[in-house]
C-alpha positions in Angstrom: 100.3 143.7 76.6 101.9 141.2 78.3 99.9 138.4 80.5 100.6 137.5 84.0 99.2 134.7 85.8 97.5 135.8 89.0 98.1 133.2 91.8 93.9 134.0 93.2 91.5 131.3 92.6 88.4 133.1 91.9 86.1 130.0 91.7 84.6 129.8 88.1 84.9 133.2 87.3 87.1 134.8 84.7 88.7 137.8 86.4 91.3 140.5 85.0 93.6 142.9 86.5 95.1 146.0 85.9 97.5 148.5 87.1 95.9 151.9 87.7 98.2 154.2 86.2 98.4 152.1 83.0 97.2 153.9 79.8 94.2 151.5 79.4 92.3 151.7 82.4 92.3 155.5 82.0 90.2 154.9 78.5 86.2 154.8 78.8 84.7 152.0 79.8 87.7 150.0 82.1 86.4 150.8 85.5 86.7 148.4 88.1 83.7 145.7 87.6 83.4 146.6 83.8 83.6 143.4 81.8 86.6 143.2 79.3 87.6 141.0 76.2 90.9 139.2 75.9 92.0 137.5 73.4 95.7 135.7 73.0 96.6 132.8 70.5 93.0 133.1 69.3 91.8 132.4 72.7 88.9 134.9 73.8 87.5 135.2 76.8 85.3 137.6 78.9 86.2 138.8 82.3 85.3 141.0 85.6 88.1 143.9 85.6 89.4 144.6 88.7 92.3 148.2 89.2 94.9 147.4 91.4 97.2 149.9 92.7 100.2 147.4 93.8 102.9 147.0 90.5 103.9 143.7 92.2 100.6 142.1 91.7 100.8 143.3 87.9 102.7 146.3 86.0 101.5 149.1 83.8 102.1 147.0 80.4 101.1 143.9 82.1 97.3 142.1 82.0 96.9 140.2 85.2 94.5 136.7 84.8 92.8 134.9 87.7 93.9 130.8 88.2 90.1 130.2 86.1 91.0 132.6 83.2 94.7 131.7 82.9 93.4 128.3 82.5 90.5 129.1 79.5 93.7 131.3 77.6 95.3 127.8 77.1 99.2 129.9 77.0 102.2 130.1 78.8 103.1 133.1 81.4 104.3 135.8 79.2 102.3 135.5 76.0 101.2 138.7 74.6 97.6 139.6 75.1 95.4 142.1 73.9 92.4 144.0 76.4 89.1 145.7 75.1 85.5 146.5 76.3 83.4 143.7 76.2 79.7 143.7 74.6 77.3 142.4 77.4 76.6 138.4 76.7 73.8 138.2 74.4 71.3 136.4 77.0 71.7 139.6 79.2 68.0 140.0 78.1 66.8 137.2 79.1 68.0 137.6 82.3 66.8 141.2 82.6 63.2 139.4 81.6 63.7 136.9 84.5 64.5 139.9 86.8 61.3 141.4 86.3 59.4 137.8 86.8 59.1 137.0 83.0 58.6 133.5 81.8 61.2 132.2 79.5 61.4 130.0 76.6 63.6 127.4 75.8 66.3 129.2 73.9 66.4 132.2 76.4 67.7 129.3 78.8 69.6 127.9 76.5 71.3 131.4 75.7 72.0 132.4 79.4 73.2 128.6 80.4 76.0 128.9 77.2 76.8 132.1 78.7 76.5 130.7 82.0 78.9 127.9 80.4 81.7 129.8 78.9 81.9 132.2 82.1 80.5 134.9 79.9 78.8 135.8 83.3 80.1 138.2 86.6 79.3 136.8 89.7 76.8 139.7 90.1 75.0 138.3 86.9 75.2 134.9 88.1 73.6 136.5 91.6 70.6 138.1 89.9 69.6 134.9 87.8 69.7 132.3 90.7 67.9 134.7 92.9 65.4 135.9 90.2 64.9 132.4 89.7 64.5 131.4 93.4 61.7 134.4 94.0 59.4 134.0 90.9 59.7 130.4 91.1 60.4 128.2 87.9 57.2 126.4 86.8 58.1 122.8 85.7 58.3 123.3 81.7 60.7 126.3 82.3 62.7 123.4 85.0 63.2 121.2 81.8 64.2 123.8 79.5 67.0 124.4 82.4 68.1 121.0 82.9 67.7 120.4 79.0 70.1 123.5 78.4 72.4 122.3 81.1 72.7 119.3 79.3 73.8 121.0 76.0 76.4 123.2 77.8 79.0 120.3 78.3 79.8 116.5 77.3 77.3 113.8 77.4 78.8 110.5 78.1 77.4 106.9 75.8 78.2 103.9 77.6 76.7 102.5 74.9 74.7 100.1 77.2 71.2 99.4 77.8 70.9 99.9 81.4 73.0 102.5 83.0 72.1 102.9 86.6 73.1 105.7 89.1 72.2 106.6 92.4 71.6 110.3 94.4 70.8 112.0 97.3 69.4 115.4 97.2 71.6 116.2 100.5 71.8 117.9 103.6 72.6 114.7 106.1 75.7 114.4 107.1 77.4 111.2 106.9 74.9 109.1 104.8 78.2 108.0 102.5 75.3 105.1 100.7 76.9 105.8 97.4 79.9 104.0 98.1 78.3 101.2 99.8 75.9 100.8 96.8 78.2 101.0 93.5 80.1 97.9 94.9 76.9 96.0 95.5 75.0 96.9 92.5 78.2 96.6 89.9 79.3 93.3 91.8 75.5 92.0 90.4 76.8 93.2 86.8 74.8 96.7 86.6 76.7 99.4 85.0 77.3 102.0 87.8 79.3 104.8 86.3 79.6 107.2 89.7 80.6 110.7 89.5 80.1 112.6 92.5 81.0 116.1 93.7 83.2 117.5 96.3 81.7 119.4 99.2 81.3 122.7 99.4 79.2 123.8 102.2 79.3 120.0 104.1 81.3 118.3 106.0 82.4 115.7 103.1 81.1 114.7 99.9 81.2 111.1 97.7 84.7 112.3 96.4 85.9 113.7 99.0 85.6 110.2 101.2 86.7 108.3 98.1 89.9 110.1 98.3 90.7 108.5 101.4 90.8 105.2 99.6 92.2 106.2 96.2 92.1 108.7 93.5 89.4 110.1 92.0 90.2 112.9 89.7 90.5 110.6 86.9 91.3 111.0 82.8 88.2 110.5 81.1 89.8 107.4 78.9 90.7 106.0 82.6 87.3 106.2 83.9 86.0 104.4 81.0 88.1 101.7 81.0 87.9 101.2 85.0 84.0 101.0 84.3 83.6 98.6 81.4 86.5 96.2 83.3 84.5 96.8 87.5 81.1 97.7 85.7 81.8 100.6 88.6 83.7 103.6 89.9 83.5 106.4 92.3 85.7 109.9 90.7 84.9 113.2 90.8 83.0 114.6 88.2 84.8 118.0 87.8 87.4 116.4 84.4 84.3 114.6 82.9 83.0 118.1 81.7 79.4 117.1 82.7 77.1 119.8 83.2 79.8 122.7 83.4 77.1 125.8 84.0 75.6 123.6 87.3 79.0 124.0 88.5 79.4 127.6 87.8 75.9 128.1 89.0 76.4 126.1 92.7 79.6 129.0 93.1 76.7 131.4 94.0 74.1 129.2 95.1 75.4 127.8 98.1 77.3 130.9 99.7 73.3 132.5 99.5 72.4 129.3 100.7 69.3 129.3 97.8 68.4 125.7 97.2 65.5 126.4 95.6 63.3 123.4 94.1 63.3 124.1 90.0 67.6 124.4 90.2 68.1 121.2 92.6 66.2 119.3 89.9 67.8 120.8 86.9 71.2 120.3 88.7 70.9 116.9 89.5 69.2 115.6 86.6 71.5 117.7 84.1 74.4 115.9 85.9 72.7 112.3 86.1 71.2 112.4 82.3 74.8 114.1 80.7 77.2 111.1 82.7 74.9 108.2 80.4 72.5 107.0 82.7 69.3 105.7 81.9 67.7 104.5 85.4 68.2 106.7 88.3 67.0 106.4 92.0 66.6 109.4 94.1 66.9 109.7 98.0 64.8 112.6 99.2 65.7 112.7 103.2 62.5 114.3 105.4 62.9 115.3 108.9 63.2 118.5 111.1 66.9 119.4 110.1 66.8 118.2 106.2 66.2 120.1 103.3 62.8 118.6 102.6 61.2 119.3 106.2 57.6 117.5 105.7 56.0 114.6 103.5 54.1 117.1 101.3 56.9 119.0 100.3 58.8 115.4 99.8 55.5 114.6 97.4 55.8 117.9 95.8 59.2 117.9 94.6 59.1 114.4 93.9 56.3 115.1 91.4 58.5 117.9 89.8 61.8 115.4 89.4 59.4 113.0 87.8 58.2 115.4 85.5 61.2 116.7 84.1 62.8 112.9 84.3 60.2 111.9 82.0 60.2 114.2 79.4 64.1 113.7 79.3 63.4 110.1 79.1 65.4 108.9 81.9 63.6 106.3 84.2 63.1 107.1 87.6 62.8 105.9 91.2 62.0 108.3 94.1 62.4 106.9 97.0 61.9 109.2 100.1 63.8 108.4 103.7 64.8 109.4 107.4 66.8 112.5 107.4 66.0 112.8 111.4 70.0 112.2 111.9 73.2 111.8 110.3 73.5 108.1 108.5 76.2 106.2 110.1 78.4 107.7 112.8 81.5 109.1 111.3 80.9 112.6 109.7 84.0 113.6 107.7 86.1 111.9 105.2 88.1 109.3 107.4 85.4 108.5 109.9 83.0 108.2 107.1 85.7 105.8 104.6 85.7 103.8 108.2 82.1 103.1 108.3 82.2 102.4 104.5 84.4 99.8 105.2 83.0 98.3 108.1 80.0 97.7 106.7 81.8 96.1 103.6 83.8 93.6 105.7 80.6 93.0 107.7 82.3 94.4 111.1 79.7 94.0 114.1 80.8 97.9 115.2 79.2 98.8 111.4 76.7 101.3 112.1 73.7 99.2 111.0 71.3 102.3 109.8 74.3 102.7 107.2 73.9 99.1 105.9 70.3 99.2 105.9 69.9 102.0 104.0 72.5 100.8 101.7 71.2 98.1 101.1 67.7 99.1 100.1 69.0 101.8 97.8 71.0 99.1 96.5 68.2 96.5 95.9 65.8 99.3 94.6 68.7 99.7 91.4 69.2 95.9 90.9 65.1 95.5 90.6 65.9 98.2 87.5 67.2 95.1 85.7 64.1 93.5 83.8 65.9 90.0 85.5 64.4 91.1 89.0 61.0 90.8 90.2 60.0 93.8 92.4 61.0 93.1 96.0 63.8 90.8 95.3 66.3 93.3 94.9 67.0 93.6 99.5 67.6 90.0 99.5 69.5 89.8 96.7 71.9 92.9 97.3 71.9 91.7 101.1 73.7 87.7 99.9 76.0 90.5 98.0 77.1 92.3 100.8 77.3 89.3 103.3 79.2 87.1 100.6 81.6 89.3 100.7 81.5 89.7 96.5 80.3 93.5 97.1 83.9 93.7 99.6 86.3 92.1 96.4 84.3 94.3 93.9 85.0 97.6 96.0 88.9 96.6 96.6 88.9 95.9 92.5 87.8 99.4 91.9 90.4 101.1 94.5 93.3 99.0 93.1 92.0 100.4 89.7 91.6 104.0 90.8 94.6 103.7 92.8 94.2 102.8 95.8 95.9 104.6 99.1 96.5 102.0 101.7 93.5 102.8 104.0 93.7 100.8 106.9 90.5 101.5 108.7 91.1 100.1 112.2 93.7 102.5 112.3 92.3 105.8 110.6 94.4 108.4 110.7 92.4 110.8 112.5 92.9 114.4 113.5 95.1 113.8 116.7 93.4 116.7 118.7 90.2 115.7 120.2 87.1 117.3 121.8 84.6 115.0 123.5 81.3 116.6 123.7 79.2 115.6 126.8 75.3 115.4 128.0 74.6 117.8 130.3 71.3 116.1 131.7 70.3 112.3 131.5 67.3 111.3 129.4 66.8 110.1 125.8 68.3 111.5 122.5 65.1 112.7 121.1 66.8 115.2 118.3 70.1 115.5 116.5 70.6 118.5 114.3 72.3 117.9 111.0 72.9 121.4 110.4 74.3 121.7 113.9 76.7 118.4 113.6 78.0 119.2 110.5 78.7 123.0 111.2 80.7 121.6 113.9 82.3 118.8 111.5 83.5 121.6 109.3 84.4 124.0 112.1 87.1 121.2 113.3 88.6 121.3 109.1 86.6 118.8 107.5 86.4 118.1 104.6 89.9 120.0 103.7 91.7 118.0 106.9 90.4 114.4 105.7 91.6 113.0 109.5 89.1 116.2 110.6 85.5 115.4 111.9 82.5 114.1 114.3 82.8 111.0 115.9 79.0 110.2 116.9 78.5 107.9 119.8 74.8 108.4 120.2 72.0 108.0 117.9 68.2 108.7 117.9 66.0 107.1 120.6 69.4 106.0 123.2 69.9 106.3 126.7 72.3 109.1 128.1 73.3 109.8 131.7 74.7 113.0 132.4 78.2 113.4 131.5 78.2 111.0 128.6 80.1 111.5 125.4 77.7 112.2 122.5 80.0 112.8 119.8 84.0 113.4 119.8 85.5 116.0 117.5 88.9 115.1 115.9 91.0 118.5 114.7 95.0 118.1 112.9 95.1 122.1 114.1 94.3 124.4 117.4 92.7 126.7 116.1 90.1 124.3 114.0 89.6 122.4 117.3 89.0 126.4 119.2 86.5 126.5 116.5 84.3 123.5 117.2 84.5 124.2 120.8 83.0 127.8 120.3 80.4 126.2 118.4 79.7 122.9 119.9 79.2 125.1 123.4 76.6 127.6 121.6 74.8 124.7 121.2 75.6 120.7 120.9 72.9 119.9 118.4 71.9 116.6 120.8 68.3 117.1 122.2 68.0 115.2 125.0 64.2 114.4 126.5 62.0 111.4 127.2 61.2 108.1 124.5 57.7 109.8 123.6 59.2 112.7 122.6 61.5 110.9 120.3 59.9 112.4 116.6 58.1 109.7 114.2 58.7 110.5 110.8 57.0 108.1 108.0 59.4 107.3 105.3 59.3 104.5 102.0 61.6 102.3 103.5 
């Protein structure tokens, strides 16, 4: 047959298509859903079938490819192909075993994540082992034979250094862009601070996503290198570093069921951290009503798990639990948030200070890794950084390296439209939802409109009189600004009450 690129991004999953009058699909065994085997220029791949009944999308001696599987083939439009049933991945019984609330060993995971890996998998597959998993819940030997496996399924980078630090956040708090306030600090001092970060999927703006603003991050391996052992830094994406590929597959399911369950967060981030070369990690674990991690036990009970699996894969850790009350910083989407960045790098007095403080201890908690730096040194030290301005030169070196886009962030260029949101009572801000805020954030096109957004003029524990702005939505497009209207009138996410009812929430910092 004949192959024909299929213009649908199916989002790591191999996907095939073909006419329903051709000779094929008539044969035993090609029904829509069936899993298929094609092979071209010794290539072979599995993939999901799916019949179409429209000869424009692909012909009767054609074999139509999704964006994912055109891509694995490796051949130009055209190339012959050839189309047969699939056997069923060989970890399928594992994952029937999981199903049924089985403990597995280590080469079960290790079998379903190469499946997992080579998109050997169907998005229903994928479905049943990250909600099997979620409901008979990992215990913490089978969490390191994931995160081990995950490991094995792609590259693992060798800085060849001692001390390779990196820095995370498990998520959910919008704003909070610390990692690029930290890798300038920490790689100014002459730590090693090789940052790959992801793009967001269900919020507002992720690490790359901001750093795009700035410059570019999709970056040639051989690039990335050399940008880190010239800056000691760099802030790219990690999705052409090939780190961890079956975390990325797995996340394509994950997050539309919004399942974040505890054993895959810590196989997912530690797979990622411990196959990019790091050696020293610390870990922000956000409590408070609207985060992820809602109370201090359940902070102290996946911070026990993390160190667990962090140990026996021999990476040294620091967990360092913090206030996820509110969104970190005021900007939430990719230009507001490259504007606070900034700010607080040129030492602005309109930075948002809870941004810099928070920086700044994350910051200091890495540079105490180096066996130079006595414990409790590190604030001060990354603090005559920042205010030096060294941390400032050290961040424009990497831009200029990653090529950098001509920000100018007294003049963002945000979404023209505008929305200002306004208190409806007078009183105290007592509660902001994260959720809430960056439902609204995305609503308005963020993080696909970088100009898109919430512009946050109140914070935690402020006065408001009635008819006071509390945050002001930026939109490129109608219909995205319609959007965060709808939702920003359902509900605001600003509680707004008396001092006493402002919540206390105990954090490390």
């Amino acid at each position: 047959m004949t192959l024909k690129r299929v213009a649908i991004d199916t989002y790591h999953e191999n996907v095939a298509y073909l006419h329903r009058d051709c000779e094929v699909v008539r044969a035993e065994g090609f029904q829509a859903l069936s899993k298929v085997e094609i092979r071209a220029n010794g290539k072979r791949i599995l993939a999901t079938l799916n019949v179409v009944d429209d000869a424009s999308i692909v012909g009767c001696n054609q074999l139509g490819v999704s964006e994912d599987a055109f891509a694995r083939l490796e051949v130009a439009d055209g190339h012959p192909a050839s189309v047969s049933q699939a056997e069923p991945p060989e970890s399928i019984p594992a994952l029937f075993r999981k199903i049924n609330g089985e403990r597995l060993s280590r080469e079960d995971f290790h079998a379903i994540v190469r499946d997992i890996a080579e998109l050997r998998y169907s998005k229903i597959e994928l479905t049943a082992f990250v909600v099997a998993s979620n409901r008979s819940e990992l215990d913490r030997e089978e969490v390191y034979f994931l995160s081990e496996a995950m490991v094995a399924s792609g590259r693992r980078l060798d800085w060849r250094e001692p001390l390779v630090v990196d820095k995370h956040c498990i998520g959910g708090i919008p704003g909070n862009r610390t990692s690029m306030l930290v890798v300038p600090i920490v790689a100014a001092y002459g730590l090693v601070f090789p940052k790959t970060s992801s793009r967001a999927i269900t919020s507002p703006a992720g690490t790359a996503d901001t750093m795009e603003v700035l410059a570019n991050v999709e970056l040639p391996f051989g690039q990335l290198t050399e940008i880190v052992r010239e800056h000691k830094g760099c802030l790219a994406w990690g999705g052409t570093a090939d780190l961890s590929p079956a975390d990325d597959v797995l996340i394509s399911v994950e997050r539309p069921l919004a399942i974040d369950s505890p054993g895959q967060m810590v196989a997912s981030i530690l797979s990622k951290k411990i196959a990019a070369g790091a050696t020293h990690l610390v870990l922000d674990i956000p409590i408070g009503p609207t985060a992820k991690v809602r109370s201090m036990p359940e902070a102290q009970r996946l911070r026990r798990l993390f160190e667990y699996v962090a140990q026996r894969m021999h990476l040294s850790l620091d967990v360092v639990i913090t206030d996820g009350r509110q969104p970190v910083g005021r900007g939430v989407g990719p230009v507001l948030e490259a504007r606070d960045v900034m700010q607080v790098l040129e030492n602005d007095p309109q930075a948002p200070d809870d941004l810099r403080q928070k920086s700044l201890r994350l910051a200091g908690r890495i540079i105490e890794c180096s066996p130079d730096v006595r414990g409790g040194d590190g604030f001060r030290i990354a603090r005559d950084i920042l205010d030096s301005g060294r941390a400032l030169a050290r961040m424009q070196a990497i831009i200029a390296a990653q090529g950098g886009r001509g920000f100018d962030h007294h003049h963002p260029p945000l979404g023209a439209l505008t929305l200002d949101v306004r208190a409806a009572e007078a009183g105290v801000v007592t509660g902001i939802d994260n959720l809430q805020i960056a439902q609204v954030a995305r609503l308005a096109g963020a993080p696909k409109v970088k100009g898109a957004g919430v512009d946050l003029m109140r914070k935690l524990g402020e006065p408001v009189a009635v008819g006071d702005v509390l945050y002001r939505v930026h939109a490129s497009y109608p219909a995205d600004l319609e959007f965060a209207r709808q939702a920003s009138a359902r509900s605001h996410g600003f509680s707004i009450g008396s001092a006493e009812q402002v919540p206390r929430v105990f954090v490390e910092f």
